[in-house]
N, C-alpha and C positions, 0 to 999 in steps of 0.2 A: 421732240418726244419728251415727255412729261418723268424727272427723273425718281428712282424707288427712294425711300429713308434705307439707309446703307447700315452695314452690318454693323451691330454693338459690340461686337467680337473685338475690329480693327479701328474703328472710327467714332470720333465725337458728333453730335445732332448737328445738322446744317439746317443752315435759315429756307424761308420757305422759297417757289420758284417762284420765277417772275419769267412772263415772255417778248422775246426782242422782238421789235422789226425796224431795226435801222440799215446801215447798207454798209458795216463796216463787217470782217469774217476774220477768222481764227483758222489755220490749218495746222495739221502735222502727221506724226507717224505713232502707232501704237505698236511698238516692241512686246514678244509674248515670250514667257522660257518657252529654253528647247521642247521641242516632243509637242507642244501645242499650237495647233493651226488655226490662224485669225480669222480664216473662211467661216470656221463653223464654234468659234469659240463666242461667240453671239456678244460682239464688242459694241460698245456705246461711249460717248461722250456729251458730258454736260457741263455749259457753261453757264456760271454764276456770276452777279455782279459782285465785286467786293466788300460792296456794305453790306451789311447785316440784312435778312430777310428778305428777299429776293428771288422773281421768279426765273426759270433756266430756260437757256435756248438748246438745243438738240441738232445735231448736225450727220451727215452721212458717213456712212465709213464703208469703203473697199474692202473686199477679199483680202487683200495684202495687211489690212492693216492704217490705210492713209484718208485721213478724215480733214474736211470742210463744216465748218459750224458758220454758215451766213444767218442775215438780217440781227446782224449787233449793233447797236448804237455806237456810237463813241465814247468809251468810258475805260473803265479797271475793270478786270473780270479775274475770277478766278476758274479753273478748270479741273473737271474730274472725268476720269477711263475707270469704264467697267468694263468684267467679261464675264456677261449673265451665264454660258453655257458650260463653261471653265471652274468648278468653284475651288481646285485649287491652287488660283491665279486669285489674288488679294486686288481689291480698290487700289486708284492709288490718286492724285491729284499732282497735278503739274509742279518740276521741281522738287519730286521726289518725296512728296508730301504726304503723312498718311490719314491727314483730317482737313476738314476746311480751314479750321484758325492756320495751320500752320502751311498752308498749301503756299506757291509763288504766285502772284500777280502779272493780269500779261494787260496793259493798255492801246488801244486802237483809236487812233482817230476818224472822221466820219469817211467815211470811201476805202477805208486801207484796210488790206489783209494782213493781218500778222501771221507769218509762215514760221517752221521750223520749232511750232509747239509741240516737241517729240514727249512723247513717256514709256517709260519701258515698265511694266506691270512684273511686281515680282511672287513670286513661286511663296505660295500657303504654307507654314510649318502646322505641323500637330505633335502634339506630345499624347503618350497612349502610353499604359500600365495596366495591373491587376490588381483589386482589392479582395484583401480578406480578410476574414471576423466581421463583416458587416452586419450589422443588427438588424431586426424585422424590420424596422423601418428605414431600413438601407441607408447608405452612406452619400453624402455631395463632395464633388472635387472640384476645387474651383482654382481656376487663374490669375493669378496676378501678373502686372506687368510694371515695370522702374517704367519712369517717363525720366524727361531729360531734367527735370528739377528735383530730380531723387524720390519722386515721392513713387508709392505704389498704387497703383490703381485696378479697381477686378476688370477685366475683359472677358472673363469666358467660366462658362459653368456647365456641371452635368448631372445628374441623380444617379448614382447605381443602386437599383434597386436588392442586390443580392453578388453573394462572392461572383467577382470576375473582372471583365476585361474593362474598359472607360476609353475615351481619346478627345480631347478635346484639339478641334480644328480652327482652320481659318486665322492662322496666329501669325501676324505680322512680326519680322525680325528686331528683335530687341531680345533683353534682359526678363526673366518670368519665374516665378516660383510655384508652388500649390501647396492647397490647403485642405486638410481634409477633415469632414465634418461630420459627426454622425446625431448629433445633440445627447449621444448616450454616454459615448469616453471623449474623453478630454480631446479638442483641437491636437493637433500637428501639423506642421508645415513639413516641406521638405529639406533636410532629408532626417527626418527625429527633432525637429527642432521645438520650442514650445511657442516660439513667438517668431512673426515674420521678421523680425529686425535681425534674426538671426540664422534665416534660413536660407539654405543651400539656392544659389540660384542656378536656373536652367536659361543657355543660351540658345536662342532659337535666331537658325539662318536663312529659313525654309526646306523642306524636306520634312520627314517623319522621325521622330526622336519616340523611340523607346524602351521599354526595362524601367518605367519609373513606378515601379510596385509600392504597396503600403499593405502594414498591417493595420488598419484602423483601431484597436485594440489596444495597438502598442503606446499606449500614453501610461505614466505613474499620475496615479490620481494624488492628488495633495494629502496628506493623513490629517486628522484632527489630531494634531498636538498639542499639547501644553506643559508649562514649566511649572518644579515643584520646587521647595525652598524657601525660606526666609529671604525677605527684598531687605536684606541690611550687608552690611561688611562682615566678610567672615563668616556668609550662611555659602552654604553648597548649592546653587543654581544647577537645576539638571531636567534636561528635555526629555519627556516622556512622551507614549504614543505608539500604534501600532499601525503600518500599513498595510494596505491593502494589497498591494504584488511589493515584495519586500524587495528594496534597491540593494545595488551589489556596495552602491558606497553611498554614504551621507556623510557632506560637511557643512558646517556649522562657521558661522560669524555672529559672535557678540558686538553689539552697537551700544553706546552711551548717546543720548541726543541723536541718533542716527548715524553718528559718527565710530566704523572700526574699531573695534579694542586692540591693541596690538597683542597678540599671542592667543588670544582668548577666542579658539579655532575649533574645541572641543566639544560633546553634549555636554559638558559641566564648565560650569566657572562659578568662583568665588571672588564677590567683587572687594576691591578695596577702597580706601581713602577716597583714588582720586574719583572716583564714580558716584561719593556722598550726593545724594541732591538732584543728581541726575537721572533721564528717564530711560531705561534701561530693556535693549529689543533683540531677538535672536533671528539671524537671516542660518534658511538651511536650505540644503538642494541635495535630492535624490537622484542617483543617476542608477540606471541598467543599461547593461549593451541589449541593443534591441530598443531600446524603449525611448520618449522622449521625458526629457525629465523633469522634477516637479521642485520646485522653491515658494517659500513664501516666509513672512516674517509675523512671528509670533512677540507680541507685545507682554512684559514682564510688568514692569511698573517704576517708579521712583524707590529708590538707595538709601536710605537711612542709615545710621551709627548700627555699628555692633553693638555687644556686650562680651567685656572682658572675661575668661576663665581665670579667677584670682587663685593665684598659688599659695600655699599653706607656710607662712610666714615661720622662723624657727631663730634660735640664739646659740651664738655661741661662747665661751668663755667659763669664768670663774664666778662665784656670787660670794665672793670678798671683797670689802670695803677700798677701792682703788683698784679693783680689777678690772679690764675694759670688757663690756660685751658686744658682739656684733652681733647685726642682722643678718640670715637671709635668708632674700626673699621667697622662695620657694620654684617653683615652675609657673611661668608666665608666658606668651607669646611672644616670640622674637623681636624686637624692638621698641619691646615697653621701657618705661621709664620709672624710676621707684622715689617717693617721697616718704620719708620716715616719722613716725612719734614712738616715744620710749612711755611710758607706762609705769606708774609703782602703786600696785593693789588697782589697778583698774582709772586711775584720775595720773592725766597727763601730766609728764614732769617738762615745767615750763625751757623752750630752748632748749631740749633732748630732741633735736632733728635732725642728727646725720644718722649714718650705717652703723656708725658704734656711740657706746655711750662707757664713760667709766663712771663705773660706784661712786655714792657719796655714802655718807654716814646716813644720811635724809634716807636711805634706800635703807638699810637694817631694819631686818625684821619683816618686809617687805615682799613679795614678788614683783617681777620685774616682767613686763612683757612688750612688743613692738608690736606699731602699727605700721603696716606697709598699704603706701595707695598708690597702684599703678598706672599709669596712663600712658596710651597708642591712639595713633594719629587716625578719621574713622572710626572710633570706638570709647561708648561710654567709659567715665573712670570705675574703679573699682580697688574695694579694699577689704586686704587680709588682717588679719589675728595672730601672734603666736603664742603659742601656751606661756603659763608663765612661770620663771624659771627663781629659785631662794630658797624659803625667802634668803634675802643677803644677810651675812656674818661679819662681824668686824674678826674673826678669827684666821689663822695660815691654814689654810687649808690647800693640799697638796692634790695638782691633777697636773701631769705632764703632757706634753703633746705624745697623741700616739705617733708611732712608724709601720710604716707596712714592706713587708719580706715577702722573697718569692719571685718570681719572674712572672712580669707581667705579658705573657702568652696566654692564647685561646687554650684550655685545658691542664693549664696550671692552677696551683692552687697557692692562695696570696692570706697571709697571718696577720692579723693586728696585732703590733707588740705596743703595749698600754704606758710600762714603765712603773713607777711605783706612787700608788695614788694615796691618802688618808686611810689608814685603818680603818675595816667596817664598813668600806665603801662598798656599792653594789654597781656593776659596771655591766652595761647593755651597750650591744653595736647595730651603729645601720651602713653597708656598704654603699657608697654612690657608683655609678655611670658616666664623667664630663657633668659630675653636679647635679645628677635625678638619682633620685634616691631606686635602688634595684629591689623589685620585691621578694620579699621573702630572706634576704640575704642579710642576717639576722644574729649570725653567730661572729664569733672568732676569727674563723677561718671564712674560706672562699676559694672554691672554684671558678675561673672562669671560663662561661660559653663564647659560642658564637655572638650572641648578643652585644658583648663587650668591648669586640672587634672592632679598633681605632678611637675608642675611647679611653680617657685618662679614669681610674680607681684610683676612691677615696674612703677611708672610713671614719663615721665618727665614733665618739667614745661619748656615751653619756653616763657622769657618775651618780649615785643617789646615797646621802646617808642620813640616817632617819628619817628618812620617808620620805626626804626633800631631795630633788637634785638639786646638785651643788655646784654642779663644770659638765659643760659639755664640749668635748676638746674634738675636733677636726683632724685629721694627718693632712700631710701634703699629698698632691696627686700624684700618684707613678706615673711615667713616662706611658703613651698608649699603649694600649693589649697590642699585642700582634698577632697576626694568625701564624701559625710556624705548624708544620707537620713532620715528624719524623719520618723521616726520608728511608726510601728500600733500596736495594741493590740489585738487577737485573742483570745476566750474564750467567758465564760458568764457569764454577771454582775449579779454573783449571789453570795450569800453565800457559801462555801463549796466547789467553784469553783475556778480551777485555770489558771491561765490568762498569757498566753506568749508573750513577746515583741519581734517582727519580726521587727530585727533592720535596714533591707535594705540594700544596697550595702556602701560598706564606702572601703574608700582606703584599698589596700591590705597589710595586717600588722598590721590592727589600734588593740589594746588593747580596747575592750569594757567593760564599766561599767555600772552597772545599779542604778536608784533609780526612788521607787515607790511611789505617791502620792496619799492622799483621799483629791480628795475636796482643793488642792494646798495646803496641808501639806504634809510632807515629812513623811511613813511609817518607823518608826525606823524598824532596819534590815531588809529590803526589797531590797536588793541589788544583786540579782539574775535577771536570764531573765527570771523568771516565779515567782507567786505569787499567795497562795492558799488563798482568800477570807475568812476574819473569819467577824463574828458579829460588829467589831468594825465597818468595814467599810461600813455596810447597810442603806441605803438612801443615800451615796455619790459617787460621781462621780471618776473615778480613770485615770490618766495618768502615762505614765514612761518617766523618762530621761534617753539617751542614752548619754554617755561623749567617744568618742573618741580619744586615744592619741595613737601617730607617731611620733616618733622621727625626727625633719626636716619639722613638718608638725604643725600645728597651733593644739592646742587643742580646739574641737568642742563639743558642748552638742546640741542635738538637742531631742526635745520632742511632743509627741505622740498628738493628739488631743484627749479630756478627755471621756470617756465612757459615759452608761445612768447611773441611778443610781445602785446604787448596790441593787439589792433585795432581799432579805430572800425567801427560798424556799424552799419546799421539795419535797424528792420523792413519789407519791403515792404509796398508799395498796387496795389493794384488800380484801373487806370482800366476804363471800359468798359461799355458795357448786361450785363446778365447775362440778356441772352435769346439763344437758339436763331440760327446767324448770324451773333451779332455776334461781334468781336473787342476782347479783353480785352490789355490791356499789361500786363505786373507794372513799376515802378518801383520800381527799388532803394534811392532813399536815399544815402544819402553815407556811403562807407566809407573803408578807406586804403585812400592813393592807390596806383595801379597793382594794386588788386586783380581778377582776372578770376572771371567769373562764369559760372554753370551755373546752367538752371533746371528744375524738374517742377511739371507742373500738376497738381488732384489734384480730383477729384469725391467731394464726400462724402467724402475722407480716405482715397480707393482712386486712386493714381498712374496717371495717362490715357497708355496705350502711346503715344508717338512725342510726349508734350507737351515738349517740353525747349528753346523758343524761347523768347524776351520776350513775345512775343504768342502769344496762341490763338483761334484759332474756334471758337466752341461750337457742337455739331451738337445732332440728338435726342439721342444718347446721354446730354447733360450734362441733358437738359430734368429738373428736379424735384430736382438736387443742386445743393450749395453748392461754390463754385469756389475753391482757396485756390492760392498758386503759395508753392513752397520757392526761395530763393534760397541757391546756396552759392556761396561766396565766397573764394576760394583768393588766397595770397600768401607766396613764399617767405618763411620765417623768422615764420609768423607759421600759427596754428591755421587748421584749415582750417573754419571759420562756416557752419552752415544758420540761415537766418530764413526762419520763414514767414509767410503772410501773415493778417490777418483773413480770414476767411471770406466772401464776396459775399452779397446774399438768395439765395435759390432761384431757378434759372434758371428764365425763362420761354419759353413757344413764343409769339410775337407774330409776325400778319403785315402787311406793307403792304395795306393796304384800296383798293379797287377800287371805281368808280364807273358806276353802269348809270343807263339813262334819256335821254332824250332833251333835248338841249340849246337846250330853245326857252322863251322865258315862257311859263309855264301848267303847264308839265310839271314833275313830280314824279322828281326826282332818287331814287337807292337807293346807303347804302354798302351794301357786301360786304366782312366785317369777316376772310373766311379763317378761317385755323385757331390759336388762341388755347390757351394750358392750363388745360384743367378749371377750373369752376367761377370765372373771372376774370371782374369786372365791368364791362360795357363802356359808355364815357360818347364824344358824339360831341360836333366843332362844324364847323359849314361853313363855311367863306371864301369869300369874292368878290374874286379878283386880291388875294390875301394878306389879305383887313383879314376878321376874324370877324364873320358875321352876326349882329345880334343876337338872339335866342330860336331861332336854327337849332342844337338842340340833341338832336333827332332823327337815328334811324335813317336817315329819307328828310327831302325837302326839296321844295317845289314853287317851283320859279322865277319871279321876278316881274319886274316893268319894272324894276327898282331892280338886278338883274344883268345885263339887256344888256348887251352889247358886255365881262363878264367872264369871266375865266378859273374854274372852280368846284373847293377841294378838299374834301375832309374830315380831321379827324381825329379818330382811333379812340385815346381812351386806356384802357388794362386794366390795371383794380389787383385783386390777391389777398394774402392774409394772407400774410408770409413772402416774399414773390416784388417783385420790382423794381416803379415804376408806371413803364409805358413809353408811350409817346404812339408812332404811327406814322400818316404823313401819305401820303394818296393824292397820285397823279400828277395835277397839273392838266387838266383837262380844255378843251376847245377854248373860246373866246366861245362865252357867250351868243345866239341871234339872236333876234330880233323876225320873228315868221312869224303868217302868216292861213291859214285854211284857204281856200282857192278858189272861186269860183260861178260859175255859168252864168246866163248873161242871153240875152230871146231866145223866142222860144216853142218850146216843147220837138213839133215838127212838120214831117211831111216839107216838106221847100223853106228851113225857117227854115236862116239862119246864124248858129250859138251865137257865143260871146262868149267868153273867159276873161276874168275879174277878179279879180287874184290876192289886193289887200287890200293892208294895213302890212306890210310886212317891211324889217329892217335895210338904213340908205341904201346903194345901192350894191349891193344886190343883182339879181346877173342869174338870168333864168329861159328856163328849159327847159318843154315842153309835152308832154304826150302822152293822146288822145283814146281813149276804150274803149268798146268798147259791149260791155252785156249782161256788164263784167268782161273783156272780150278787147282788146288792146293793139291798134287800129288803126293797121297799117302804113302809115307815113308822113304821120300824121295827128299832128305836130309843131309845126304853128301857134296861133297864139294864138284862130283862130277854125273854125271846121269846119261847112261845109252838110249839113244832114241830105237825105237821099234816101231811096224808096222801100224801100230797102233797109235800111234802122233802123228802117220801121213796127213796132211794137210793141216796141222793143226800149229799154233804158236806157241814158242817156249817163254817163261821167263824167272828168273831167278831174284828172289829175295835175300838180301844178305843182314842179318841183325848182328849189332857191333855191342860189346856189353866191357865196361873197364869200371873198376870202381870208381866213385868221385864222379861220372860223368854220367849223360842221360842215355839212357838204351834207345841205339837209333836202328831203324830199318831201314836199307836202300835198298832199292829193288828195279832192277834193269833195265834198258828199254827191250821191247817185246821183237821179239826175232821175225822173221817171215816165215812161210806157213813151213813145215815137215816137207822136204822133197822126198819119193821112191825116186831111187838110180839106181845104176847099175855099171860095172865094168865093161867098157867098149870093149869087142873083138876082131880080131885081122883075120878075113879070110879073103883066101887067093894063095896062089905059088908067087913063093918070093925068088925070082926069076926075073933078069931086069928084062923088061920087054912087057911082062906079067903086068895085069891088073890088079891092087890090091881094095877089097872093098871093107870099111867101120862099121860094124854090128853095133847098137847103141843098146843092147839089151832093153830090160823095160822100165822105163822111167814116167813121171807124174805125168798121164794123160793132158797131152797138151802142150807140151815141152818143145820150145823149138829148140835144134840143134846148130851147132858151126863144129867146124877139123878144122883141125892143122897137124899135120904127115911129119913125122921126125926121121931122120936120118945120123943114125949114131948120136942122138941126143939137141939134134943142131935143126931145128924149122926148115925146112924142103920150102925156098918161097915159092909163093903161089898154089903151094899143095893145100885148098882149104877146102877140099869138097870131101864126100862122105868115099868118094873113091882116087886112086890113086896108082898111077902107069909106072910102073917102076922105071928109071933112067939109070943110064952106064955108071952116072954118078954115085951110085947108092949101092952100086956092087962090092960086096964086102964090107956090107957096112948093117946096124940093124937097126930096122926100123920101126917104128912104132908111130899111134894117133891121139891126139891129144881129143876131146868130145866136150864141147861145152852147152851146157842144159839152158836153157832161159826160161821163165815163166810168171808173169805177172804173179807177184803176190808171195814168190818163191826166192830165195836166193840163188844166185847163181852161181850156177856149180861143173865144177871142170874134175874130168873125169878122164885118167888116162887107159892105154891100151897095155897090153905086155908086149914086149918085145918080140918082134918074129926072128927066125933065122937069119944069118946074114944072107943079105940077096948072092945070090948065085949067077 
C-alpha cells in the first residue's frame, strides 16, 4: 500500500516511496491504548529504506494487531504504524520514534524475516481553552513544541474566529507552550509572558489538557516614551510619556555603553563624572497583574561636562594695613575645589593666591576683592567675584569678633553680641545656616525655625564707616540647633497618682533626663519620666525638666508648665445590700479639705438617669447589673478629680418571706419565700422569740410544746454565683397557743343535754361556744351545754370552740361531728314478778329502725343468759329486784343503752 504524507502536527517530511520485491520480510505487533480495538482502528504499516527518498513497502495486518511486510530486499529499512481510524492514537515509527530521521533502523538479509518488530502507538494529547477580546479579525493559537536540542519548533495551529472555545489536537508527548496572535494587541505566550523564552510551559502526556484560557487583550502595548533633560553631568534626566492601559508598576534601568548603572533604578537620574563621554540608554518594563508586560530601551545620547553654579565669593577681616583678609567662597556644589586671586582696584596683586591675604601698604587706599575659581570632577570650571571691601587704611581701626548668646534650640532666639567697634561705625548682620547665609535673617537677633535643625549658626558683622566698609568680622559657630520641645505632664494631680512627662520631639539621638519639682523645689529622686504622687506633695503644684544632650549639639533643658495642685484623694466604697430595694451609700474617703462633691451611679457601666445622690435605691431596673458610683470632687485651685468605685456583685431581687399556717402545737408552719432572681438557692432557719431551732431547716415547720407561748420567724437566705448572699427575715408571727380540739359528752339523743369539753389550751384562755346541727350555726346556741329536742332527731351535732388570750392568735377548734340525733325511750317490765312468771321489756319508741339486745338484772347483778326481750323469773331472783338493761343500735346513730326501772322484788 502506497503510504499518506503524515501529520504536520507530530512529524517531519519523509523521503519519497519506493517499492520492494525482494524475498527478505519484517514482522511484529502493533500495541494500541486501552479502550481502542486494532480490528477496527484501520492500522497500517510502512516500510522505508533508510536512505533518503525511497519508495515503501506495505505489508498486512490482523485483527489483533500482528503484521508481515514481505518482498523486501536485503537492506536497512526503517518502519512506521499508523491507525488511520483512530485519530487519537498518534504516528509512531519503530523504536519509539516520532519522525523518520529519528526513527530505529531494522536490517534483513536476502531470505530472512526479522521478527519481533513490535510498536506500541501512543494516546494523542490536546490542549483546549477559551478566548476572549478577540478582534473582528479573530485571533490564532498556535503550538509550540521544545525538541531534544532545546530549540522550539511550531507543530500545531488554529483560527478562532470570535470569543470562545479552541483545541488543538494530535500532540505528541513532550514539552509545548502557546502563542497567541491577533495582529491587533500585542503577542503573548503563555501564561502572560511577552516572549517564548520565557514562557510557561505545558506538559503533554496524552489525554486532553484544559483550562488554558487567554485574554487576547491582555498585553501592555509599549508607550512612546522619551527622556527630557540636559545630556551633561548634573542635568535631571527624566522619562516621560503616557500609556495606553496604565501598569500597576514601572521600573527603570539606566545603562552607560549598555552597561547597568549601579543605583540608577529610578525615572530620573543625574549623571555624573563617571558617565562623561559615554552613550547613555534607559531599559524600562511595565508590568499589571492580568497582563503581559511591555520593556523596551529608550536611547538618551552621549554625557558631556556640566556647568558649575559659582557661589558668590565674600571677605572677611579688617582693611588695615597688616590685617589678614580671608576668602569665602560662597555656595558651590559638594566637592568643588577653590583656586584663589586677591585683587586691589580690579588688577591682580602678583602671588596673592591662597584663602587669605594680609594687607600691604601697596593696598592703601585701595579695594580689595578675591577671585575664586572652582573646579568638580564632570564639570566645566567656573569663577566668582567678591565685592570689594576698603579701601584699606594704614590707621587702628577697631572691629572685634562678634559672639553669639542664647541657646541654640529650634525656637529660641540667638543675639549677636558685636563688642565695641570704631566710633561712627555703622554695623549690618547676616545670619548663617553650616555656612549658607539664611534669608532674610538680617537683624541682631534671630529666632530659630525648624529649618536650622542640626545645623551650626553663625553671624556675621559687617562694619562700614564713611561709606566704606572697613571689617567684616565672622562669630564662631554654635554647637547645632537642636530641636527640643517643652515637655507636658499627663496624669492626675492627685495623691497615689502617677504623672508621665511626654517630652516632645527633640533631635534624634538626644539623651533625655528627668527632674521633678513641687511648687519649684526640686523632688529628691524624682528623676525618671514618670512620678507616683505621695502626701508630701499635696496642695502643690508639680512641673518636670526635661535636659537634653547630643554630642555636637548644645545642651537644652526645657520645662513643663506647672500642674493644679496636687490633691489628696480616694477611691470610693460602696456600703449597702446589692439587692432590688435596698439603698446603697457611696463613701468618699478623705480628700482635701473643703472639697465638694458630685455623684453618678452607674449599672453595668451605663450612668442611672436621676442617680446623682450619696445614696441609691436599687429598683428592678439595676436587678442582674453591677453597681459602681463616680465620685468627682471639685476644689478651687486644684484639678477637678472622678473616682470610681469597685463594682458591687450583681444585684439581686430578694424578698421578705412571709409566714402561713396556723399558730397552734401540732400545726405545720409554711415559709413563702416571694420573688428571688433566677436560679438562687434558698437555705431556711426558724426561730422561736429570736434563739434558732435546732434541725428547723426546712421550708415548713410543725410546731411543738417546746414553742408555746413563742413568737415564730424564718429566715430565707439566697446565694447565686456573682450576686450578694442576702438573708431576709419574716415578720414575727403572734405566740404560740396550746389548743385541744373539743368533744361532746352526753348521749348523742333527743332530751340528752351535751356537754362541751374544750381540753388543754394556753392558761388563761377564754372561750367562746357555738352549737351546729347538720353544719348550720344554731342561733343562740352559745353555751357551753345545749339540750337536744325532737327537732335534731336524725340530725348531727357539732361544737365550735374559739380560744381568745391576749399575745396570741384567736383560734377556733371545732369537734368532730357526732352521729345522727337518736329518739329513745325508757324500757318498761311488764309481767307479775312472781318467780315462775314471765317477765317481758317494752322498748318504748325509739329512731325507726333501731335494732335492740337485753340483759335482765337481778338486784343490780347480769341474770347470765337473760339477753332476750323476755325473761322466766327463776327461785334465784326471789327477793331480789329486777330490772332490763335495752340497747339501741343503728347505722349512722350512736349506740345507746337505755335502762328499765326497777320492778318489785320477785315474790
Amino acid at each position: 500500500m502506497i503510504a499518506l504524507v503524515m501529520s504536520a502536527i507530530a512529524f517531519s517530511a519523509q523521503p519519497a516511496h519506493a517499492v520492494g520485491t525482494g524475498t527478505s520480510s519484517i514482522s511484529g505487533r502493533i500495541t494500541l491504548p486501552a479502550g481502542i480495538d486494532p480490528a477496527t482502528a484501520g492500522l497500517s504499516v510502512g516500510v522505508y529504506e533508510a536512505s533518503a527518498d525511497n519508495s515503501s513497502v506495505g505489508g498486512s495486518v490482523t485483527p489483533q494487531g500482528d503484521f508481515v511486510v514481505s518482498g523486501l530486499a536485503a537492506g536497512t529499512y526503517k518502519v512506521e504504524f499508523r491507525a488511520w481510524n483512530a485519530p487519537s492514537v498518534l504516528p509512531g515509527w519503530y523504536g519509539g520514534a516520532v519522525d523518520f530521521a529519528s526513527a530505529k533502523t531494522v536490517t534483513v538479509a536476502v531470505g530472512q524475516r526479522a521478527t519481533g518488530i513490535d510498536a506500541t502507538l501512543a494516546q494523542a494529547g490536546s490542549i483546549a481553552g477559551t478566548l476572549s477580546a478577540v478582534p473582528e479579525s479573530g485571533a490564532n493559537v498556535i503550538a509550540w513544541r521544545l525538541d531534544g536540542s532545546g530549540q522550539w519548533s511550531q507543530v500545531g495551529y488554529q483560527h478562532v474566529p470570535a470569543d470562545g472555545p479552541y483545541e488543538l489536537s494530535g500532540l505528541a508527548a513532550g514539552t509545548y507552550t502557546l502563542q497567541f496572535n491577533t495582529g491587533i494587541y500585542r503577542d503573548q505566550y503563555w501564561k502572560l509572558q511577552g516572549d517564548i523564552g520565557s514562557a510557561t510551559r505545558i506538559e503533554v502526556t496524552g489525554g486532553a489538557l484544559t483550562g488554558f484560557d487567554a485574554d487576547v487583550s491582555a498585553g501592555l502595548t509599549t508607550p512612546s516614551l522619551n527622556v527630557i533633560g540636559s545630556r551633561q553631568v548634573g542635568s535631571v534626566l527624566q522619562v516621560t510619556g503616557t500609556w495606553e492601559t496604565q501598569p500597576d508598576t514601572v521600573s527603570y534601568q539606566w545603562l552607560a555603553n549598555g552597561t547597568a548603572i549601579a543605583g540608577a533604578t529610578s525615572s530620573t537620574y543625574t549623571p555624573t563624572a563617571s558617565v562623561v563621554g559615554a552613550s547613555v540608554s534607559v531599559r524600562f518594563v511595565g508590568e499589571k497583574a492580568g497582563y503581559v508586560s511591555a520593556t523596551d530601551v529608550i536611547q538618551v545620547g552621549t554625557i558631556s561636562k556640566g556647568f558649575i553654579t559659582a557661589g558668590t565669593p565674600s571677605t572677611t577681616g579688617t582693611t588695615v594695613t597688616g590685617a589678614t583678609l580671608t576668602a569665602v567662597p560662597g555656595t558651590w556644589p559638594t566637592g568643588t575645589t577653590f583656586t584663589y586671586q586677591w585683587t586691589a582696584s580690579g588688577t591682580n596683586i602678583a602671588g596673592a593666591t591662597g584663602k587669605t591675604f594680609v594687607l600691604t601698604s601697596a593696598q592703601q587706599g585701595r579695594l580689595v576683592a578675591v577671585v575664586v575659581t572652582g573646579t568638580l570632577a564632570g564639570y566645566e570650571p567656573a569663577t566668582g567675584r567678591s565685592a570689594g571691601i576698603g579701601p584699606s587704611q594704614a590707621d587702628g581701626y577697631a572691629a572685634p569678633t562678634p559672639t553669639v548668646s542664647g541657646t541654640p534650640a529650634v525656637a529660641s532666639t540667638l543675639t549677636a553680641v558685636t563688642g565695641t567697634w570704631t566710633a561712627g561705625t555703622v554695623l549690618s548682620y547676616q545670619w548663617y545656616a553650616s555656612d549658607t547665609a539664611i534669608s532674610g535673617a538680617t537683624a541682631s537677633t534671630f529666632k530659630l525655625t525648624s529649618a536650622q535643625a542640626g545645623k551650626t549658626v553663625s553671624v556675621t558683622v559687617t562694619g562700614k564707616l564713611g561709606g566704606n566698609t572697613r571689617a567684616v568680622k565672622p562669630s564662631a559657630a554654635t554647637a547645632k540647633v537642636a530641636t527640643a520641645t517643652t515637655p507636658t505632664v499627663a496624669g492626675t494631680a492627685a495623691v497615689g497618682s502617677t504623672l508621665t512627662a511626654t517630652a516632645g520631639a527633640w533631635t534624634t539621638g538626644t539623651a533625655l533626663t528627668y527632674q521633678w519639682y513641687a511648687s519649684g523645689a526640686a523632688i529628691t529622686g524624682a528623676t525618671a519620666s514618670t512620678f507616683k504622687l505621695t502626701s508630701a506633695q499635696a496642695g502643690k503644684t508639680i512641673t518636670v525638666a526635661v535636659k537634653g544632650t547630643l554630642s555636637g549639639y548644645a545642651t537644652v533643658t526645657k520645662t513643663s508648665a506647672a500642674t493644679a495642685n496636687v490633691a489628696t484623694v480616694a477611691t470610693p466604697t460602696i456600703s449597702g445590700t446589692a439587692e432590688v430595694a435596698s439603698t446603697l451609700t457611696a463613701k468618699t474617703g478623705t480628700w482635701t479639705t473643703g472639697t465638694t462633691f458630685t455623684y453618678q451611679w452607674y449599672a453595668s457601666g451605663t450612668a442611672i438617669s436621676g442617680a446623682t445622690a450619696s445614696t441609691f435605691k436599687l429598683t428592678s431596673a439595676q436587678e442582674g447589673t453591677t453597681i459602681t458610683v463616680a465620685v468627682k470632687g471639685t476644689l478651687s485651685g486644684y484639678s477637678t478629680i472622678t473616682k470610681t468605685s469597685a463594682a458591687t456583685v450583681t444585684v439581686a431581687t430578694a424578698s421578705t418571706p412571709t409566714i402561713s399556717g396556723t399558730l397552734t402545737v401540732g400545726s405545720t408552719l409554711t415559709a413563702t419565700t416571694g420573688t428571688w432572681t433566677t436560679g438562687t438557692a434558698l437555705t431556711y432557719q426558724w426561730y422561736a422569740s429570736g434563739t434558732a431551732i435546732s434541725g428547723a431547716t426546712a421550708s415548713t415547720f410543725k410546731l411543738t410544746s417546746a414553742q408555746a407561748g413563742k413568737a415564730i420567724t424564718v429566715a430565707v437566705t439566697g446565694a447565686l454565683s456573682g450576686y450578694p448572699t442576702i438573708t431576709k427575715t419574716s415578720a414575727a408571727t403572734a405566740k404560740v397557743a396550746t389548743v385541744a380540739t373539743p368533744w361532746i359528752s352526753e348521749w348523742i339523743a333527743v332530751g340528752s343535754t351535751l356537754k362541751a369539753n374544750t381540753g388543754a389550751w394556753t392558761t388563761g384562755t377564754t372561750f367562746t361556744y357555738q352549737w351546729y346541727v347538720n353544719g348550720a350555726a344554731v342561733s343562740g346556741a352559745t353555751a357551753s351545754a345545749y339540750t337536744l329536742t325532737t327537732a335534731h332527731a336524725g340530725k348531727t351535732i357539732t361544737l365550735a370552740v374559739k380560744g381568745t388570750l391576749s399575745g396570741y392568735p384567736t383560734i377556733t377548734k371545732t369537734s368532730e361531728v357526732t352521729p345522727k340525733v337518736a329518739t329513745v325511750a325508757t324500757p318498761t317490765i311488764s309481767g307479775t314478778a312472781k318467780v315462775g312468771s314471765t317477765l317481758t321489756a317494752k322498748t318504748g319508741s325509739w329512731t325507726t329502725g333501731t335494732a335492740f339486745t337485753y340483759q335482765w338484772y337481778a338486784g343490780g347483778t347480769a341474770i347470765p343468759g337473760a339477753t332476750a326481750s323476755t325473761y322466766q323469773l327463776a327461785t334465784a331472783q326471789k327477793g331480789t329486784a329486777v330490772s332490763v338493761l335495752v340497747t339501741g343500735t343503728l347505722s349512722g346513730y350512736q349506740t345507746i343503752v337505755k335502762g328499765s326501772s326497777a320492778v318489785v322484788p320477785v315474790g
